[in-house]
N, CA, C and O atoms as a Tripos MOL2 file, in Angstrom:
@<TRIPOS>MOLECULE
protein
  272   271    68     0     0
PROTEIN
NO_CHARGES

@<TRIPOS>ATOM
      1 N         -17.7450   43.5280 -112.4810 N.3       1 UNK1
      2 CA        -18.0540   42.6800 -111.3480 C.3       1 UNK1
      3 C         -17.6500   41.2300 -111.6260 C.2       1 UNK1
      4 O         -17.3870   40.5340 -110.6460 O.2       1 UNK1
      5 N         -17.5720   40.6960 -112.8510 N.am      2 UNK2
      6 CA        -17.7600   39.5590 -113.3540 C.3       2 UNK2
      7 C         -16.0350   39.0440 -112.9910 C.2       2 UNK2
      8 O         -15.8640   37.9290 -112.4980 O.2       2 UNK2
      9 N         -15.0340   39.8020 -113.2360 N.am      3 UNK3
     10 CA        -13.9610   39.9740 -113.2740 C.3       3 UNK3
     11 C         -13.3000   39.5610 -111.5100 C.2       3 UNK3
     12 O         -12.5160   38.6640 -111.1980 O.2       3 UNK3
     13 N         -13.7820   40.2990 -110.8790 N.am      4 UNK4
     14 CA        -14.0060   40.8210 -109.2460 C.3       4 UNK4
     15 C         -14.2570   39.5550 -108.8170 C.2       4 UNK4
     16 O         -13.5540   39.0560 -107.9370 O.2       4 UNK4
     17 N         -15.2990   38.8770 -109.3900 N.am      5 UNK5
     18 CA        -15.5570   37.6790 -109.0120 C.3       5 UNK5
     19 C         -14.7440   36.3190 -109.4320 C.2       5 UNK5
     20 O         -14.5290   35.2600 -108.8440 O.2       5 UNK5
     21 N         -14.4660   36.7270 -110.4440 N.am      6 UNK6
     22 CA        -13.2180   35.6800 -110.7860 C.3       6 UNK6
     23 C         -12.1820   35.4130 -110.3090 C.2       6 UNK6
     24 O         -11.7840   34.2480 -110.2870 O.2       6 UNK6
     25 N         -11.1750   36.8670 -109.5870 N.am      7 UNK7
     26 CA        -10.4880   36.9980 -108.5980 C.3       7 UNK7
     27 C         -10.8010   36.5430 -107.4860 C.2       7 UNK7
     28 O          -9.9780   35.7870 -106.9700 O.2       7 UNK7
     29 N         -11.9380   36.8060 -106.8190 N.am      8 UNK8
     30 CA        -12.1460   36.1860 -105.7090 C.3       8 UNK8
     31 C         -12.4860   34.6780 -105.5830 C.2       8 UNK8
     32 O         -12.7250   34.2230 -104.4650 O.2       8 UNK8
     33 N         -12.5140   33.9900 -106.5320 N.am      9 UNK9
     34 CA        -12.5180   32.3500 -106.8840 C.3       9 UNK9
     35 C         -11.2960   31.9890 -107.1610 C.2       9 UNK9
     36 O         -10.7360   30.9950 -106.6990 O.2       9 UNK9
     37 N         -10.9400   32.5980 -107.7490 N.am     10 UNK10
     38 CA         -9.2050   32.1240 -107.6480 C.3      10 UNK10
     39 C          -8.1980   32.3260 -106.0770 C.2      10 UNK10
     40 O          -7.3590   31.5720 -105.5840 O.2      10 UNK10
     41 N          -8.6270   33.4180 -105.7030 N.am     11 UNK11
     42 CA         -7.6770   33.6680 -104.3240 C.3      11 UNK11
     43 C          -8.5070   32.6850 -103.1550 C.2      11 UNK11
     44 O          -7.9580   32.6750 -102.0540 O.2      11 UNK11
     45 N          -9.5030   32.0360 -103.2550 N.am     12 UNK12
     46 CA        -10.2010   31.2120 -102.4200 C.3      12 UNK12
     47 C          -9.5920   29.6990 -103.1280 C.2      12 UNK12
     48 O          -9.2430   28.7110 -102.4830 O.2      12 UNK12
     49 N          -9.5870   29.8070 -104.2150 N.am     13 UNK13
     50 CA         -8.7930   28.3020 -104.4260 C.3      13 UNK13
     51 C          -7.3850   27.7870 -104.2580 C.2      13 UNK13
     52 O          -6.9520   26.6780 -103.9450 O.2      13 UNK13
     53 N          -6.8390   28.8600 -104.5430 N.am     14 UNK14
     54 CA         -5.5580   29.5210 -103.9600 C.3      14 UNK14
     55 C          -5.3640   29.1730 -102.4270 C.2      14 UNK14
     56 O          -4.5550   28.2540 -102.2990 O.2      14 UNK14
     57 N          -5.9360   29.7010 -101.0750 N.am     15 UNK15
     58 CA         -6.0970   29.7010 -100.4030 C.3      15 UNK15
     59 C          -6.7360   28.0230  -99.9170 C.2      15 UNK15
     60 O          -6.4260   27.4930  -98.8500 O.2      15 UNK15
     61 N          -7.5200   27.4860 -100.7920 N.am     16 UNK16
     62 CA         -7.8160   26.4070 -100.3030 C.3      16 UNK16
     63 C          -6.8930   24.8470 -100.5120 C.2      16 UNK16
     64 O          -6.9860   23.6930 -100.0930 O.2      16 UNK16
     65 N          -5.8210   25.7730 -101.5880 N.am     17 UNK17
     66 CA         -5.2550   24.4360 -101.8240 C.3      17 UNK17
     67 C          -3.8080   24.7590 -101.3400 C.2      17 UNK17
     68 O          -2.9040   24.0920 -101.8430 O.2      17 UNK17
     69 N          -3.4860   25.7350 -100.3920 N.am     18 UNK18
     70 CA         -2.6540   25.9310  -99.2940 C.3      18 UNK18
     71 C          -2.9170   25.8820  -98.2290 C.2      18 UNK18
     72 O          -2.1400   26.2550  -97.3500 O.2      18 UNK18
     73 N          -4.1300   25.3920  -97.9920 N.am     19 UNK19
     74 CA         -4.9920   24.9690  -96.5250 C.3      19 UNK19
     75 C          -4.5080   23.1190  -96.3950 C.2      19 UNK19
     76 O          -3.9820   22.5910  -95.4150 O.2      19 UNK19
     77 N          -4.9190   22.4010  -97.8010 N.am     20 UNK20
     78 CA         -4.8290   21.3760  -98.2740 C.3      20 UNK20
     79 C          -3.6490   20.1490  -98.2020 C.2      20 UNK20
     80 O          -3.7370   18.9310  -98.0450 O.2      20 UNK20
     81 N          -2.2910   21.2490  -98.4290 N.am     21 UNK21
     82 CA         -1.2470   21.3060  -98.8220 C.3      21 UNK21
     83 C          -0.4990   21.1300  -97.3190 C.2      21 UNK21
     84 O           0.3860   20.3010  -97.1060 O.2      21 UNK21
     85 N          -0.9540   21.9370  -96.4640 N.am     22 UNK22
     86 CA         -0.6390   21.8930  -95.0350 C.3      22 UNK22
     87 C          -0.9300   20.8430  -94.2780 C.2      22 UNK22
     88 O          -0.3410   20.3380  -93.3210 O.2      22 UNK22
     89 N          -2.0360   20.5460  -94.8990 N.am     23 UNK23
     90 CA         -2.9300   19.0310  -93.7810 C.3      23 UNK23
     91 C          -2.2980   17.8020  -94.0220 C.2      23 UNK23
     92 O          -2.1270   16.8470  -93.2640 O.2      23 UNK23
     93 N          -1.8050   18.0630  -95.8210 N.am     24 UNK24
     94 CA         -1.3120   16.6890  -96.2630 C.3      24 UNK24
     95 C           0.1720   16.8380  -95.6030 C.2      24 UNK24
     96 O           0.7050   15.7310  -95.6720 O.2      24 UNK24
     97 N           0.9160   17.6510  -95.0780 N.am     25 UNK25
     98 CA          1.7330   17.5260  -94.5860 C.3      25 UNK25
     99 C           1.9290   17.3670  -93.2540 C.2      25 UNK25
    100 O           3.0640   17.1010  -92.8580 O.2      25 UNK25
    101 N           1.0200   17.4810  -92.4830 N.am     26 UNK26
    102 CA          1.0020   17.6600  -90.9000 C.3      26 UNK26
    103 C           0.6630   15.8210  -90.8820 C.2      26 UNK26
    104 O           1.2950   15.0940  -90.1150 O.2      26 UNK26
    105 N          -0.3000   15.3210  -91.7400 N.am     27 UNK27
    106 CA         -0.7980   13.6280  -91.9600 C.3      27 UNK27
    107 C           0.3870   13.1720  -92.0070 C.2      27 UNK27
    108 O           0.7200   12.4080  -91.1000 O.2      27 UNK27
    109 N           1.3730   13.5080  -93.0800 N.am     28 UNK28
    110 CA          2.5600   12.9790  -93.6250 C.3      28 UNK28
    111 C           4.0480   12.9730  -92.3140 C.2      28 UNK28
    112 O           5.0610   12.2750  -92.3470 O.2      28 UNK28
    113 N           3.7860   13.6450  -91.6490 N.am     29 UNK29
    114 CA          4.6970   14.2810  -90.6330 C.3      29 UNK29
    115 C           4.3910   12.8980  -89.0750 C.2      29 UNK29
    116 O           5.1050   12.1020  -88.4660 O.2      29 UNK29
    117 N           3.2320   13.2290  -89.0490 N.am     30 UNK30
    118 CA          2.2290   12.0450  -88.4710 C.3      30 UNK30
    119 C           2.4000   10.5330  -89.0310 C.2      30 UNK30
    120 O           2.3010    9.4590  -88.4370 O.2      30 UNK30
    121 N           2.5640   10.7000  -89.7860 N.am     31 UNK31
    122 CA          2.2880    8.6030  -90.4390 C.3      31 UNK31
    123 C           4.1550    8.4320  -90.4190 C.2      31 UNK31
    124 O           4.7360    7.3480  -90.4690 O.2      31 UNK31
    125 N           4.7340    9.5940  -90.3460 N.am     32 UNK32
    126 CA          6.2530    9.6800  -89.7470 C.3      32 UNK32
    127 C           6.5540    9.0440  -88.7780 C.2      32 UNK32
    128 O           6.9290    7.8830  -88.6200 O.2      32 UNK32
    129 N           6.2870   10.2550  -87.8150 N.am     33 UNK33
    130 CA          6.2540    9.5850  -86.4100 C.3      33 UNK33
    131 C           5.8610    8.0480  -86.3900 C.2      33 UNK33
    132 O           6.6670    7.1320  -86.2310 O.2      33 UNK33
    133 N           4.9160    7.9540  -86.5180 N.am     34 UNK34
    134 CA          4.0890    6.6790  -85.9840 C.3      34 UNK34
    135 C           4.9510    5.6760  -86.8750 C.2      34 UNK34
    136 O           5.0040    4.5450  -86.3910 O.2      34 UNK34
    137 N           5.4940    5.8150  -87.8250 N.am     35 UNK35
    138 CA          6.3420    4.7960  -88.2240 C.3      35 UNK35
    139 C           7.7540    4.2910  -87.6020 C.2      35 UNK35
    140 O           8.2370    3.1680  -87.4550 O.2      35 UNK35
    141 N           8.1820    5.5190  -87.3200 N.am     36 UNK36
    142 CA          9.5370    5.4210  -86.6200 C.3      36 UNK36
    143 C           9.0330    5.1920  -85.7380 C.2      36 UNK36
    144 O           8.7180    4.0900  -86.1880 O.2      36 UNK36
    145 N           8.4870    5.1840  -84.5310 N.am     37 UNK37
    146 CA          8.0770    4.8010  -83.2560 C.3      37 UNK37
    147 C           7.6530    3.0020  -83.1050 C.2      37 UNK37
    148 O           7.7500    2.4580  -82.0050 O.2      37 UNK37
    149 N           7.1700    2.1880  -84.4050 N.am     38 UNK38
    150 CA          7.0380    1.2160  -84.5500 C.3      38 UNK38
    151 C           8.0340    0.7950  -84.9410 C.2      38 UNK38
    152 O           8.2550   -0.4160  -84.9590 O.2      38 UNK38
    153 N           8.8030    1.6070  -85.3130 N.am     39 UNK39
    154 CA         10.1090    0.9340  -86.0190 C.3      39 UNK39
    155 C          11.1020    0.3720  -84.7910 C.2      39 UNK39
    156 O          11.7710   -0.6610  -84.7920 O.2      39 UNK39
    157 N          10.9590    1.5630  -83.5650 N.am     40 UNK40
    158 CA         11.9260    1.2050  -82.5840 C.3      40 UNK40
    159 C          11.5060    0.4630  -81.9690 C.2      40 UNK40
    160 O          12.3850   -0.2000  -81.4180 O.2      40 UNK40
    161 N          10.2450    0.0880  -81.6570 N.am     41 UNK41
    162 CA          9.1870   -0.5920  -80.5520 C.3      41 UNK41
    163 C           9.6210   -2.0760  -81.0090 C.2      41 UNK41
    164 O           9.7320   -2.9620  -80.1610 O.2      41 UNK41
    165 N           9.8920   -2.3490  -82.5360 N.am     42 UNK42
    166 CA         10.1310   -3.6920  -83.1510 C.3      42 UNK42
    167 C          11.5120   -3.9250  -82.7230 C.2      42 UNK42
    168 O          11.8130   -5.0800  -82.4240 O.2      42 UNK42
    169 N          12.5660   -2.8250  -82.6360 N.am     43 UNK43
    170 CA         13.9980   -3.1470  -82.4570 C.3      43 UNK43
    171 C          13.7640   -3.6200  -81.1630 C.2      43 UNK43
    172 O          14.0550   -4.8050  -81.0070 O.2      43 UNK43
    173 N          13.2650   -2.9570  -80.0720 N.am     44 UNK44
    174 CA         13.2440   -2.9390  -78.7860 C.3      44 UNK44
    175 C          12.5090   -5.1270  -78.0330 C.2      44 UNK44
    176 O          12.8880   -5.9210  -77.1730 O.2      44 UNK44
    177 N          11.6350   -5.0880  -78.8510 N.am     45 UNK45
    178 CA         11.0060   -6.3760  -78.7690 C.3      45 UNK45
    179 C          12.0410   -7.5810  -79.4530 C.2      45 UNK45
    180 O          11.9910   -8.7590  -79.0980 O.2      45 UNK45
    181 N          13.0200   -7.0350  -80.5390 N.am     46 UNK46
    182 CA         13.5420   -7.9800  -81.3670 C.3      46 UNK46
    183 C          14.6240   -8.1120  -79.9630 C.2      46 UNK46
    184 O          14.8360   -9.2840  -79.6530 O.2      46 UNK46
    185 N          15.2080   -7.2400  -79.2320 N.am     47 UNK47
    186 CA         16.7350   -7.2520  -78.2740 C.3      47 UNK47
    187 C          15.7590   -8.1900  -77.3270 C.2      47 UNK47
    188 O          15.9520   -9.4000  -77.4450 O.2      47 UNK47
    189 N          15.0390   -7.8970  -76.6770 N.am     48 UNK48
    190 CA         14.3450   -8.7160  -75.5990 C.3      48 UNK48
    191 C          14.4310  -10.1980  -76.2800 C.2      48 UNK48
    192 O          15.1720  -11.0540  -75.7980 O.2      48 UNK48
    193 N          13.8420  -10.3790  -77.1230 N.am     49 UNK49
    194 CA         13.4490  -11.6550  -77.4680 C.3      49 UNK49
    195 C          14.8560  -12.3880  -77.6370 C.2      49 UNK49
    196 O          14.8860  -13.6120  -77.5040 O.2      49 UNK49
    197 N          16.1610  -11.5970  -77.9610 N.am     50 UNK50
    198 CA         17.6790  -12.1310  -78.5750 C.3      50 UNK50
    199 C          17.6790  -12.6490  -77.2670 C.2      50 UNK50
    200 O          17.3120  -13.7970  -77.0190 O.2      50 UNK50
    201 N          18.1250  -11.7470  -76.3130 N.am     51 UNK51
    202 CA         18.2300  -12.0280  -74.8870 C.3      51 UNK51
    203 C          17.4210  -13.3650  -74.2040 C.2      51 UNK51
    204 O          18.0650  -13.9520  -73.3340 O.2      51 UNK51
    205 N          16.5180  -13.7200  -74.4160 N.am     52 UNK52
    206 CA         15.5410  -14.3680  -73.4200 C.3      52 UNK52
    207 C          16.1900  -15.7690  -74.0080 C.2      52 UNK52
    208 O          16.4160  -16.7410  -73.2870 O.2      52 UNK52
    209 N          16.4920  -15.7170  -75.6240 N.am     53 UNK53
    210 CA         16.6410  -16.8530  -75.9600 C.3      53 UNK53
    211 C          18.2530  -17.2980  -75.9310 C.2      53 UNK53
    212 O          18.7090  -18.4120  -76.1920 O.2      53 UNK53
    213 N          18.8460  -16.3100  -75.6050 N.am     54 UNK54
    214 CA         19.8950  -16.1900  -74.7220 C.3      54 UNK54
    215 C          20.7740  -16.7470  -73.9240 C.2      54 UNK54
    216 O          21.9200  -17.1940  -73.9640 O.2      54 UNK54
    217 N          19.3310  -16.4920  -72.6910 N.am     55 UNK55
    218 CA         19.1260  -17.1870  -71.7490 C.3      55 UNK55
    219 C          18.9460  -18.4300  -71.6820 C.2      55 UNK55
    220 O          19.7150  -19.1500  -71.0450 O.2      55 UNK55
    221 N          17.3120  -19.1450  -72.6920 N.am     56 UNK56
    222 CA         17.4280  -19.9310  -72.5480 C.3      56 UNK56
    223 C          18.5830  -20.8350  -72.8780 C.2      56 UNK56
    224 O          18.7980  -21.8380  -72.1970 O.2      56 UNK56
    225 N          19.2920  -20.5230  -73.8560 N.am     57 UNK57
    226 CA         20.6420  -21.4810  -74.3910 C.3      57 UNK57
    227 C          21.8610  -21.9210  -73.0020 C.2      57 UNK57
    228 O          22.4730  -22.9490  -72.7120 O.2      57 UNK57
    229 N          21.7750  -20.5080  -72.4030 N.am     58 UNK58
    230 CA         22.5860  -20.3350  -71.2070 C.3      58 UNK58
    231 C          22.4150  -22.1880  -70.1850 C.2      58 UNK58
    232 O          23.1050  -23.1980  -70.0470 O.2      58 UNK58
    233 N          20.9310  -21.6250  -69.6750 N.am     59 UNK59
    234 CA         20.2210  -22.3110  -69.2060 C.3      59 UNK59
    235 C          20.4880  -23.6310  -69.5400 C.2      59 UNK59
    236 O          21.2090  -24.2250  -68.7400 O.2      59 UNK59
    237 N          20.1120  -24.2260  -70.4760 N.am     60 UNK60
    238 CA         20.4520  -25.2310  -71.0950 C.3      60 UNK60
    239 C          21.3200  -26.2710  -71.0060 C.2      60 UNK60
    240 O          21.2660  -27.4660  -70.7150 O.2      60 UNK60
    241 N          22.6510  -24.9760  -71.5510 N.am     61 UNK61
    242 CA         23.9180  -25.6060  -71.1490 C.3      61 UNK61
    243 C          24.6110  -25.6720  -69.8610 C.2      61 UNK61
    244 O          25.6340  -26.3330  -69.6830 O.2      61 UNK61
    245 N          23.8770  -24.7920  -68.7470 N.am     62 UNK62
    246 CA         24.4280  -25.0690  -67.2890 C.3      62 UNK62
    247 C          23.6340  -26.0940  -67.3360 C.2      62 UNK62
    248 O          24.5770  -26.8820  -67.4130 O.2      62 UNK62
    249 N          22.3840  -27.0370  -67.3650 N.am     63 UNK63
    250 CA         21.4230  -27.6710  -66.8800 C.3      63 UNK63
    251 C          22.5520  -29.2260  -67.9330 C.2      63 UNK63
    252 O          22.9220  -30.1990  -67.2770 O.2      63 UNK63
    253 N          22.8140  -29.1550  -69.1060 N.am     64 UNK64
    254 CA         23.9100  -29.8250  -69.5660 C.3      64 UNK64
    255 C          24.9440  -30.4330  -69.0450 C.2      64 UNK64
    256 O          25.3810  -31.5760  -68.9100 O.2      64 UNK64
    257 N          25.3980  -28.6010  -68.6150 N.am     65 UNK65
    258 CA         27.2700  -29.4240  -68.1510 C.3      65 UNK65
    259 C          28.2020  -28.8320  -69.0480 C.2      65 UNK65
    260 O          29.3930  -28.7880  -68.7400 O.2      65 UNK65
    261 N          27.6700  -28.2460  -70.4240 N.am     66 UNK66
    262 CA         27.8740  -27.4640  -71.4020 C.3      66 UNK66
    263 C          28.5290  -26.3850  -71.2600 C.2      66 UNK66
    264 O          29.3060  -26.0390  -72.1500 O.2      66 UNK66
    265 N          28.3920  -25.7840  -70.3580 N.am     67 UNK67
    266 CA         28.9220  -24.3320  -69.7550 C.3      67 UNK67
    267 C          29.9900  -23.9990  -69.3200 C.2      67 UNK67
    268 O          30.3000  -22.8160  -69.1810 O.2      67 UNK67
    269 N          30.9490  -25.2420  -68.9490 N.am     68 UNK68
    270 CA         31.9890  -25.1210  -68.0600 C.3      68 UNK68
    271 C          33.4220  -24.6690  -69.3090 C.2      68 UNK68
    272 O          34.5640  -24.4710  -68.8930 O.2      68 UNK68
@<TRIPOS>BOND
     1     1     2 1
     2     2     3 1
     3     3     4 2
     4     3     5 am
     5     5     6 1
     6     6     7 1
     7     7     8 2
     8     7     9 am
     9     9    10 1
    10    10    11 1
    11    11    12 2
    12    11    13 am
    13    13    14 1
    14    14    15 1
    15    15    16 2
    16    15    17 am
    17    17    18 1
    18    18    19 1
    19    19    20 2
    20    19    21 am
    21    21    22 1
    22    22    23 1
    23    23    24 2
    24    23    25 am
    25    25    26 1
    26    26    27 1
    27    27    28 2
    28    27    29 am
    29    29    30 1
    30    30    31 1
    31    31    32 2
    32    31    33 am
    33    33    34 1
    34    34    35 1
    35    35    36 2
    36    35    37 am
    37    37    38 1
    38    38    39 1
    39    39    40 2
    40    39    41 am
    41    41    42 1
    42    42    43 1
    43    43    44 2
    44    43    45 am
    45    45    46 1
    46    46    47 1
    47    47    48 2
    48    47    49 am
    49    49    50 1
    50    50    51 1
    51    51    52 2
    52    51    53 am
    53    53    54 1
    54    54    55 1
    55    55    56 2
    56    55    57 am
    57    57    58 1
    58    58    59 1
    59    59    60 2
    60    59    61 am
    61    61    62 1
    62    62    63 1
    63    63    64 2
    64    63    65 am
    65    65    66 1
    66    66    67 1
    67    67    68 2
    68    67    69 am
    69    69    70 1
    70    70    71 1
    71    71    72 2
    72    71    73 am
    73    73    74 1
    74    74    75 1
    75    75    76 2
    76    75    77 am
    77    77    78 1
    78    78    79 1
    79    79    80 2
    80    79    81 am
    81    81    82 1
    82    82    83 1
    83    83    84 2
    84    83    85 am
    85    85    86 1
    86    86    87 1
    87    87    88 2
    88    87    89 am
    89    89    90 1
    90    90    91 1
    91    91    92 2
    92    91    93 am
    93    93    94 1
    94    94    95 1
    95    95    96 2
    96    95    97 am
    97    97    98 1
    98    98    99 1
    99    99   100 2
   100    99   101 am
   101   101   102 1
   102   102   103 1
   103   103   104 2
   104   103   105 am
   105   105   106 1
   106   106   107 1
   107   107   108 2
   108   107   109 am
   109   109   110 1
   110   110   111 1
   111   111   112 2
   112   111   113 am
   113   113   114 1
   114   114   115 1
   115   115   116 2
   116   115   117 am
   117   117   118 1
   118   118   119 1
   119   119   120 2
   120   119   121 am
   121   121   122 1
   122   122   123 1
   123   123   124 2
   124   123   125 am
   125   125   126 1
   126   126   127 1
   127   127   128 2
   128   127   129 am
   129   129   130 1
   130   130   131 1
   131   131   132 2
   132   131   133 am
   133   133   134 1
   134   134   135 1
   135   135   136 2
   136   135   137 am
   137   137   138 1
   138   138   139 1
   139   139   140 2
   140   139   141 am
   141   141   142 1
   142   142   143 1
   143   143   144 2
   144   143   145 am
   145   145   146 1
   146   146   147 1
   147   147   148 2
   148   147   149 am
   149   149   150 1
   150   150   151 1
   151   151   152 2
   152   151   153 am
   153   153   154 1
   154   154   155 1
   155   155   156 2
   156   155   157 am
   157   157   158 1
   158   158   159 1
   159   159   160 2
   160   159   161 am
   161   161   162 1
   162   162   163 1
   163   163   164 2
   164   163   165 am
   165   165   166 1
   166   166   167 1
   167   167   168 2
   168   167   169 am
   169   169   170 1
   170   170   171 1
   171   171   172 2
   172   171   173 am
   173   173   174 1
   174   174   175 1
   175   175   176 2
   176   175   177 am
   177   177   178 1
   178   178   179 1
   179   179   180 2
   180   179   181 am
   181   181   182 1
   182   182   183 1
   183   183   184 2
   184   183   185 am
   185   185   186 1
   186   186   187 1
   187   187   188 2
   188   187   189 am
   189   189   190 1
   190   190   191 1
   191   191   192 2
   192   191   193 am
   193   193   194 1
   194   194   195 1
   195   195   196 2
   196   195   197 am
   197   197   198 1
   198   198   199 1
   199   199   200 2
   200   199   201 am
   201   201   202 1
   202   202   203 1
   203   203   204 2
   204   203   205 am
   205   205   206 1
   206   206   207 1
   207   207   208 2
   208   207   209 am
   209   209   210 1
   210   210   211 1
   211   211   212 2
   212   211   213 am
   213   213   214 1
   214   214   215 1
   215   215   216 2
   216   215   217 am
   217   217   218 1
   218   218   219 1
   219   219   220 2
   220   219   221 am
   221   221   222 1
   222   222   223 1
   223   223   224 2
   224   223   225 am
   225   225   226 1
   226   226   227 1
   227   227   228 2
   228   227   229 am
   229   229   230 1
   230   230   231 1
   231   231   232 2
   232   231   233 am
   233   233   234 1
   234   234   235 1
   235   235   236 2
   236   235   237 am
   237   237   238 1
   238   238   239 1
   239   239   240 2
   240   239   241 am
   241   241   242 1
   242   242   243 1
   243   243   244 2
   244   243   245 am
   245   245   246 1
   246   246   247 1
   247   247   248 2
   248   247   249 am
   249   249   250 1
   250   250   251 1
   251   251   252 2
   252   251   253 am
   253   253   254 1
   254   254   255 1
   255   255   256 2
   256   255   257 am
   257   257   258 1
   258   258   259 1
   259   259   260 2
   260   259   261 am
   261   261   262 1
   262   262   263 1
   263   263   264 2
   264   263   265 am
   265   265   266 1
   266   266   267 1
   267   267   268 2
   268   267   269 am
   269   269   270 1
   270   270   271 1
   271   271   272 2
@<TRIPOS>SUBSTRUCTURE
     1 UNK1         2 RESIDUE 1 A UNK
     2 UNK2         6 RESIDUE 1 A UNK
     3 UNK3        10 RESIDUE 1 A UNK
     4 UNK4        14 RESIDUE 1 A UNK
     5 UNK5        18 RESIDUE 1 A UNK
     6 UNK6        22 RESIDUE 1 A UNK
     7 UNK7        26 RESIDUE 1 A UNK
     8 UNK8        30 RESIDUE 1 A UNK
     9 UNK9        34 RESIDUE 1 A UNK
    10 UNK10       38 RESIDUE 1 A UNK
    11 UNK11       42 RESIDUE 1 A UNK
    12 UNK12       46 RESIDUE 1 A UNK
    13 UNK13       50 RESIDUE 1 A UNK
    14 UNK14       54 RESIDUE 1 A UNK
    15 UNK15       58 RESIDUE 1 A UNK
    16 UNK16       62 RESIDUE 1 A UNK
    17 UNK17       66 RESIDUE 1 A UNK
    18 UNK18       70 RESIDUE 1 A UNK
    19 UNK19       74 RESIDUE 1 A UNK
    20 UNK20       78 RESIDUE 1 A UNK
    21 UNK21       82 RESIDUE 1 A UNK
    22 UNK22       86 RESIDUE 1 A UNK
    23 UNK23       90 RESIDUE 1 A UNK
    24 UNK24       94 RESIDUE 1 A UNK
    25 UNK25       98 RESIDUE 1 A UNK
    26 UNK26      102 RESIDUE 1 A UNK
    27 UNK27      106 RESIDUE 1 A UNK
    28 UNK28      110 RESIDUE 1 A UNK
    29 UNK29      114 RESIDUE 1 A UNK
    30 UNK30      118 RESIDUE 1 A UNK
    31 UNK31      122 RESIDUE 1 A UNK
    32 UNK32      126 RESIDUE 1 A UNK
    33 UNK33      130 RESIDUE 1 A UNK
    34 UNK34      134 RESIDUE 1 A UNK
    35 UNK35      138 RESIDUE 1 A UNK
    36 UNK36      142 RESIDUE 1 A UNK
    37 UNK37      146 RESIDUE 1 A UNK
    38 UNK38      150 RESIDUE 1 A UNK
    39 UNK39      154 RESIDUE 1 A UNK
    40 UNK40      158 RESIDUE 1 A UNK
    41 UNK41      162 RESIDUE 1 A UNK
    42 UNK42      166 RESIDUE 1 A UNK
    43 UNK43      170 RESIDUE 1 A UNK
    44 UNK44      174 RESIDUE 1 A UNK
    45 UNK45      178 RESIDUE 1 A UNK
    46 UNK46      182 RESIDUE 1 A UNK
    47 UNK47      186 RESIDUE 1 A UNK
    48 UNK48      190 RESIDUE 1 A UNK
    49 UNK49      194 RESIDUE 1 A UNK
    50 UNK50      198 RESIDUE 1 A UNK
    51 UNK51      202 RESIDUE 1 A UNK
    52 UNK52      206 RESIDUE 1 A UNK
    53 UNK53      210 RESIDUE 1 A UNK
    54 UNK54      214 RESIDUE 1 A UNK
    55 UNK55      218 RESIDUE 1 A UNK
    56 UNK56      222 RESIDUE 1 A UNK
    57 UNK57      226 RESIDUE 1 A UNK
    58 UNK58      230 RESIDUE 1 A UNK
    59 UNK59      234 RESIDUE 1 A UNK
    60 UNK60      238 RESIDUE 1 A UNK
    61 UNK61      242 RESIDUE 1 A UNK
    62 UNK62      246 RESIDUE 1 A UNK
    63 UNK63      250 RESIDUE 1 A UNK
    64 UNK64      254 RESIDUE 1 A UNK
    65 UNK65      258 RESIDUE 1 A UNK
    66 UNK66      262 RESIDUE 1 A UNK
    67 UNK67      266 RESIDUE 1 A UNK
    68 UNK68      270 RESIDUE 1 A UNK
């Protein structure tokens, strides 16, 4: 029995550290995403902001005379 039971502590640890193994990867898969998604959200804010200031230069130099 003693034996029986040893097996069955091992195939439960076994089992628990392929339960484990899965989660840390589904987290890891997750902190993925969410990185790349901030990653583009920053590109996306960095083009806006190129643009606006852009503009303002645009602006500027029509309001100048600069432009022509």
């Amino acid at each position: 029995m003693n034996n029986q039971s040893s097996i069955s502590q091992s195939y439960h640890a076994g089992e628990a550290k392929s339960n484990a193994q899965q989660k840390t990867g589904q987290v890891m898969d997750k902190a993925s995403d969410t990185a790349q998604s901030a990653k583009e959200s920053m590109q996306e804010a960095g083009q806006q902001m190129k643009a606006k200031a852009q503009g303002a230069v645009d602006a500027v130099k029509d309001a100048t005379g600069m432009n022509n």
